[in-house]
C-alpha positions in Angstrom: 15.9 10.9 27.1 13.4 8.4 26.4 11.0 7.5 23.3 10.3 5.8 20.3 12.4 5.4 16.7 9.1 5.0 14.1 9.5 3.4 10.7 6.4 4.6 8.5 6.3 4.1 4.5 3.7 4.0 1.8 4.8 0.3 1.5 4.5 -2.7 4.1 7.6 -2.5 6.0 10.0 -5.6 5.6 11.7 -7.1 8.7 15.3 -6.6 7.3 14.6 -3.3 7.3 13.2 -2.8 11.0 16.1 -5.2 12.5 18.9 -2.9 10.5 17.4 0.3 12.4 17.0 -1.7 15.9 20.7 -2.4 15.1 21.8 1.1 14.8 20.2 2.7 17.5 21.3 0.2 20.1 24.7 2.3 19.4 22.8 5.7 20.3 20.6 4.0 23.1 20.0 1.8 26.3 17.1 0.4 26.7 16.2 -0.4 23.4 13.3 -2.6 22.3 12.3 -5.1 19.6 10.6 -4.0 16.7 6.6 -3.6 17.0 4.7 -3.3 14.5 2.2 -0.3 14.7 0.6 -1.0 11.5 1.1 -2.5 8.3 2.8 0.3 7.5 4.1 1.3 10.7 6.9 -0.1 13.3 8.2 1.3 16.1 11.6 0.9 18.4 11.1 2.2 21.8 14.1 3.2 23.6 15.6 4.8 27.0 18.2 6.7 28.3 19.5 7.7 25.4 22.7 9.6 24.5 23.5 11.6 21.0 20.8 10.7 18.7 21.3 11.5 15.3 19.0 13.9 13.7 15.4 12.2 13.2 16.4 12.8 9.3 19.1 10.1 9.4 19.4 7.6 6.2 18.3 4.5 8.9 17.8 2.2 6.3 19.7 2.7 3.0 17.5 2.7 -0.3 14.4 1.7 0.9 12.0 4.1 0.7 10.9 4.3 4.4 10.8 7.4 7.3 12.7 6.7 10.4 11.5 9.6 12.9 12.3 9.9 16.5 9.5 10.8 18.9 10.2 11.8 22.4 8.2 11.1 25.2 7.7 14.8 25.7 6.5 15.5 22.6 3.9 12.3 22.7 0.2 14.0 23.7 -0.6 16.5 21.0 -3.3 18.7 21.7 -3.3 20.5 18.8 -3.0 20.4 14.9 -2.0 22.6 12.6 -1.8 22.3 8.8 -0.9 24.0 5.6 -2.6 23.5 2.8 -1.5 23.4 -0.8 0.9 20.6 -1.1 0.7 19.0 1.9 -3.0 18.7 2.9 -4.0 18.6 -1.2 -1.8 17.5 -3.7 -2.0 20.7 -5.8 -1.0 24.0 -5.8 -4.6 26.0 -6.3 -2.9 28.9 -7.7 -1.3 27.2 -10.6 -4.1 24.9 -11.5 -6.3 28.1 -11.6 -3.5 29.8 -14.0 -3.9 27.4 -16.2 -7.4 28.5 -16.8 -6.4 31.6 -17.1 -3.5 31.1 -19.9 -0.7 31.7 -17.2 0.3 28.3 -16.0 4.3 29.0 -17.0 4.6 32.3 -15.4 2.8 31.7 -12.1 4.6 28.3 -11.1 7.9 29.7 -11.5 6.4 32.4 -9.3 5.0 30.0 -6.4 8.4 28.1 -6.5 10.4 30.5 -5.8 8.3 31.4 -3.1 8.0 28.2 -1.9 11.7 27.7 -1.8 11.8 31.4 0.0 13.5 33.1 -2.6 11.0 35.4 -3.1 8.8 38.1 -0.4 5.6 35.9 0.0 3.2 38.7 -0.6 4.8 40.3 -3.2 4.8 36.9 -5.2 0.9 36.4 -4.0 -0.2 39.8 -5.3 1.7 39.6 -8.8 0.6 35.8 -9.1 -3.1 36.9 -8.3 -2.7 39.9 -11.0 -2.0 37.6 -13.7 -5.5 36.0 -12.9 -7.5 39.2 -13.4 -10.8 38.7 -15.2 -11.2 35.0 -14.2 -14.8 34.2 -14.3 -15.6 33.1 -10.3 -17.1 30.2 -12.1 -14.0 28.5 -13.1 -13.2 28.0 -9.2 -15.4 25.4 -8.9 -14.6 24.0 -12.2 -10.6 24.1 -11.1 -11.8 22.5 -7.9 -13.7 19.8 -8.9 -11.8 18.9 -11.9 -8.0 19.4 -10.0 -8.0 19.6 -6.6 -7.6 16.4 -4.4 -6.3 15.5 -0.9 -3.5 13.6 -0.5 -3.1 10.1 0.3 -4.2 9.6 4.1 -5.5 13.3 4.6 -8.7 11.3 5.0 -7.9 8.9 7.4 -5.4 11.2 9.2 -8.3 14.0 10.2 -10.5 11.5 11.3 -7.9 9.8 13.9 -7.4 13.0 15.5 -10.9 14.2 16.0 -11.6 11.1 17.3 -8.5 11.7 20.0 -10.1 15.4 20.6 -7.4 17.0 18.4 -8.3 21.0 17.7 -7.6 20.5 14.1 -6.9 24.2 11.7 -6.2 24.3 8.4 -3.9 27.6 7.4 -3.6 28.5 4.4 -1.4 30.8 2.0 -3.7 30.3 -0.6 -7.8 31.0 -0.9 -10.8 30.9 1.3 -13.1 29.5 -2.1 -10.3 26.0 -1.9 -9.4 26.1 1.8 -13.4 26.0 2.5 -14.2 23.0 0.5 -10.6 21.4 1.9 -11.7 22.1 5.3 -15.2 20.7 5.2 -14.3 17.8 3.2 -11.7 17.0 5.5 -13.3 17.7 8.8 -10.8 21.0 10.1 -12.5 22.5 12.8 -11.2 26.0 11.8 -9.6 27.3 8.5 -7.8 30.5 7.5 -7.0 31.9 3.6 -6.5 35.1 1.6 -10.1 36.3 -0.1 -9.7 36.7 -4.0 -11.3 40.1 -4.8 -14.6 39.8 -7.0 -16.8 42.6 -9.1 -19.2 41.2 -11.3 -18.5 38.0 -11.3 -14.9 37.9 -12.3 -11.8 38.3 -10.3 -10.0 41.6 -10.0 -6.5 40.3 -9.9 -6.4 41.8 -6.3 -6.7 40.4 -2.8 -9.5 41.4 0.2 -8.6 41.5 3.8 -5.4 40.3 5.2 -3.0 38.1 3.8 -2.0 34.7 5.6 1.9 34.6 5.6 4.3 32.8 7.4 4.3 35.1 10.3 0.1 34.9 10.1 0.7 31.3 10.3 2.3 31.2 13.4 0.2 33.6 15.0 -3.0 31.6 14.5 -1.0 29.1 16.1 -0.2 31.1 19.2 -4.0 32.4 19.4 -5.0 28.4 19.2 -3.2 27.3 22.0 -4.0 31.1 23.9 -7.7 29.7 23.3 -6.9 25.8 24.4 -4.9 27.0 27.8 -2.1 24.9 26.0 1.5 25.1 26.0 2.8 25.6 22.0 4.9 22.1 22.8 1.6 20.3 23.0 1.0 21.6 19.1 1.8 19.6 15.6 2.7 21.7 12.5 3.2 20.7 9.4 3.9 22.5 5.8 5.7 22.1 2.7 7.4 25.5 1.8 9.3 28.4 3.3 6.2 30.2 4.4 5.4 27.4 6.7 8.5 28.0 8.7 7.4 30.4 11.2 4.5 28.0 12.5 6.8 24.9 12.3 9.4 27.0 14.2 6.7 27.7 16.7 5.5 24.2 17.3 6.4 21.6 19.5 6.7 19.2 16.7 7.3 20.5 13.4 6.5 18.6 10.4 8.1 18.6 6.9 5.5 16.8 4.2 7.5 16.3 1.1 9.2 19.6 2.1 11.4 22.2 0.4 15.1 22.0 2.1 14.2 25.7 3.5 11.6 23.9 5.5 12.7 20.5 5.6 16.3 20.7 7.6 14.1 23.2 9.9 11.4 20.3 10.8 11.9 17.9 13.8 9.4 14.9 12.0 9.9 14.4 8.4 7.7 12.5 5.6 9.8 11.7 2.4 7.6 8.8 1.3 4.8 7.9 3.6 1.5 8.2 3.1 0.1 11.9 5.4 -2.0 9.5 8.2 1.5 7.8 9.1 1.7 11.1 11.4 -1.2 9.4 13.7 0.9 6.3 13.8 4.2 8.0 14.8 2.1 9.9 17.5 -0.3 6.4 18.1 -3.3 8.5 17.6 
């Protein structure tokens, strides 16, 4: 089993920290390499031949705010990338910045946390979250958007890297088409899926249009992308925040946890506690 140990944080990464990690996995490893630094955020440990390694998870480092994940070289040519959206792609959940709006800021993010966390039926907390936002005026979506709704650190730089590598990049969402279509455009997704808020007159009807994108949706846009590539699902990346993001993390060859909830997050084979979201094109050398 051969590969790479990758150090990624939001910080520059000290040398203490990358010799303490090149320490350790000499114990798990032949083969084992020097640091290299990546980036200034980035350093990575190749290794071969190597026996039990811990899960990629494993507290490398002590303290320090840094991600140690393990990439294998069978996992190291993705083809294609596939993201959630609220929470890991933006920093916001759309739904509960739109409650606000609406009065209902309390009730609705107890709602999409317990979701999140899978406690609750994802569509039967959708549809009574949306009901609480009956009689919005449309007009305060692009007011929430503009005034609340921003990408994440290195969502930016992190797109851009993989379209220049020819990464099929798709943005699916459990939230809605009005946010995900501004997200994917500004972003640069070459594909984006959402639920449709239903609309008379002007003002929302505290019901939902068309189909609803749930975990199991998720993974099937997944399945139809790499149908469509001719790829194996090994040669996809995942990555999500909450419980209805496990089916397609499941599904993927990597699956990544972006400042996850533990449903998802001792479910995902790549994790990011702390860095910044472009440290995935370092890890992968995108």
């Amino acid at each position: 089993m051969d590969g790479r140990l990758v150090l990624t944080s939001q910080s520059p990464i000290a040398i203490e920290s990358s010799e303490q990690v090149y320490a350790s996995l000499k114990n798990f490893a032949q083969g084992v390499e020097r640091p290299v630094a990546i980036s200034e955020h980035a350093v990575k440990i190749q290794f071969s031949n190597a026996g039990d390694l811990p899960k990629a998870s494993v507290n490398w480092v002590g303290e320090a705010e840094i991600d140690t994940n393990i990439v294998l070289d069978t996992q190291a040519n993705p083809k294609l990338f596939i993201a959630d959206m609220d929470s890991t792609m933006i920093g916001q959940e759309c739904i509960d910045e739109l409650a606000d709006y609406a009065g209902a800021k309390p009730q609705i993010a107890d709602i999409t946390e317990a979701a999140m966390q899978g406690k609750l039926d994802f569509e039967e907390a959708l549809r009574e979250r949306v009901a609480l936002l009956k009689g919005l005026d449309v007009s305060v979506l692009q007011q929430c958007y503009d005034e609340r709704i921003e990408p994440n650190v290195g969502a930016h730089e992190l797109l851009k890297r993989l379209g220049d590598a020819g990464v099929r990049r798709v943005l699916v969402s459990g939230g809605f088409t009005f946010f995900a279509s501004h997200i994917a455009e500004k972003l640069g997704f070459d594909r984006f899926e959402a639920n449709e808020f239903g609309i008379v007159d002007g003002r929302l009807t505290g019901k939902l249009n068309g189909k609803i994108v749930d975990r199991a949706y998720k993974a099937t846009v997944l399945h139809e992308e790499c149908g469509r590539l001719g790829l194996d699902t090994n040669a996809a990346i995942a990555i999500g925040d909450g419980a209805n993001d496990l089916d397609m993390i499941n599904a993927a060859g990597v699956g990544v946890a972006y400042k996850a909830k533990p449903a998802l997050d001792e479910q995902a084979s790549i994790h990011l506690r702390y860095s910044r979201l472009d440290a995935l094109a370092d890890i992968f050398e995108i």
